[in-house]
C-alpha positions, 0 to 999 in steps of 0.5 A: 500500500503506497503513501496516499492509499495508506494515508486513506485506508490504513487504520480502518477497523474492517470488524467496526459493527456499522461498516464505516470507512472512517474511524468513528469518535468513540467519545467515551471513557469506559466500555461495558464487558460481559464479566469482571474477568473479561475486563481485568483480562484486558486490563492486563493486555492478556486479551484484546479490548476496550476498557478505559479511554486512558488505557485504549480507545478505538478511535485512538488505536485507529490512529496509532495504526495509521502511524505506524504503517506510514512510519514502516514501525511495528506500533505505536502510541499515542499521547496527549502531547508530542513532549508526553510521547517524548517524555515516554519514549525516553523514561521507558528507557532510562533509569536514575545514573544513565546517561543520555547523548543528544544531538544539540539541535533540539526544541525548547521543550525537549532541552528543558526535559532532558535538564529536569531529567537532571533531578532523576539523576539522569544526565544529558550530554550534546553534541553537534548533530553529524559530529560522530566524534563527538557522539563516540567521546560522550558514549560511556558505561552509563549511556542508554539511548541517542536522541536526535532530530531529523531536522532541528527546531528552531535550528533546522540542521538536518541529522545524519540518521544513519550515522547515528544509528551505526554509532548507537548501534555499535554501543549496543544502546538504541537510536530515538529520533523526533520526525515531526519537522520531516514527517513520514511523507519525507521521511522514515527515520526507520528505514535508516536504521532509528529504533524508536520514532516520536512526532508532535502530531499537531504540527504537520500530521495534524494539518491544521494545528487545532489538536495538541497531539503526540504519537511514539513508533517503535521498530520493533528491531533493537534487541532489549535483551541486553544487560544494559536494559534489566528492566525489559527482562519481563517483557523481552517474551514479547519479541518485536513488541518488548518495548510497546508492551513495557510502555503500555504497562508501565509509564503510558498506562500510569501517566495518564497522558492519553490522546483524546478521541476527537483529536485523534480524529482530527489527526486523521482528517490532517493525515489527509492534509499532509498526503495532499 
């Protein structure tokens, strides 16, 4: 299915009881089951389904689906904010006394994270975005992830993604990339080798910047089964999808910063936009 057909049709639940063509908004927080164990089962994503607009939503997944068939990933999520899938993507990652090495080419918000990160006791370093020297003489012990922008805001400055992947990756430490100024109409930061994608979708996905939203896609290719990432033991099972399933029952569960369902309607009335 190529970019516009996919902009179009990808996502569309063929199961949806009515046969609509376009996600329907499903505005609603709580969905009814036919018995306790059904829902506590879903809850603990041991079987498919809807049980609290917070945890997943049709009209969301929907969303998440598009996503990620246009940024070549295996799944994604999607939050309130691009900074809360930001913010996800990188503490599904990190612990207290890990570091992190960043192109400097970066949007406010994300500076200002990596610094309140500092209170965590999680240290960010930065370099010139194609300086691979630089990357290689701040990479340690403590390193866990790089972080990039395809194109820097406001600096516009345009990231060697390949290059940082090949670094990242010979350290044994994934690549997250911020793809909002690209797009994945211009871009898949994962076909040059990223591991993990964010989007601010009220920027361009959204098309007419009246749905504050943010979307996170994973790969599905870094290995987690590392001694560098205890924390993923338990979901390493999982394969492809460990790193969704320890963000799905970890931080983008607790957090609570969820996308709303009509602004993830308007997202994909935007992807319309952005294919046009």
């Amino acid at each position: 299915m190529k970019f516009n057909t996919a902009v179009l049709h990808d996502g569309v639940d063929k199961n949806e009881c009515y046969g609509s063509t376009l996600p329907p908004v499903y505005q609603t927080s709580a969905f009814a089951h036919d018995s306790a164990e059904e829902l506590e089962k879903i809850f603990e994503h041991k079987i498919q389904g809807y049980n609290y607009t917070r945890v997943g939503n049709p009209t969301v997944f929907a969303f998440e689906k598009r996503i990620t068939k246009l940024e070549h990933a295996v799944a994604s999520v999607a939050f309130a904010s691009g900074m809360a899938a930001i913010t996800n993507a990188v503490l599904n990652i990190v612990q207290s006394g890990n570091e992190i090495v960043s192109s400097s080419g970066l949007y406010g918000g994300t500076y200002y994270l990596f610094r309140d990160l500092k209170n965590l006791g999680i240290t960010t370093h930065y370099v010139e975005t194609n300086d691979e020297a630089a990357f290689e003489a701040n990479i340690n012990e403590n390193t866990r992830l790089i972080y990039a922008e395809t194109i820097g805001n406001p600096k516009l400055d345009v990231a060697d993604i390949k290059l940082l992947a090949d670094i990242a990756h010979r350290h044994g430490i994934p690549l997250v990339v911020d793809n909002t100024m690209a797009t994945p109409y211009l871009l898949s930061p994962i076909d040059l080798g990223a591991d993990i994608v964010v989007n601010s979708s009220s920027k361009y996905i959204n098309g007419s910047s009246n749905a504050i939203s943010g979307i996170l896609s994973d790969s599905g290719n870094f290995n987690w089964k590392s001694e560098k990432f205890p924390q993923f033991a338990d979901y390493i099972k999982f394969g492809k999808f460990a790193f969704i399933a320890k963000l799905r029952n970890g931080f983008a569960r607790d957090l609570g910063a969820c996308l709303a369902p009509q602004n993830a309607f308007l997202n994909q009335i935007g992807l319309e936009t952005l294919r046009s």
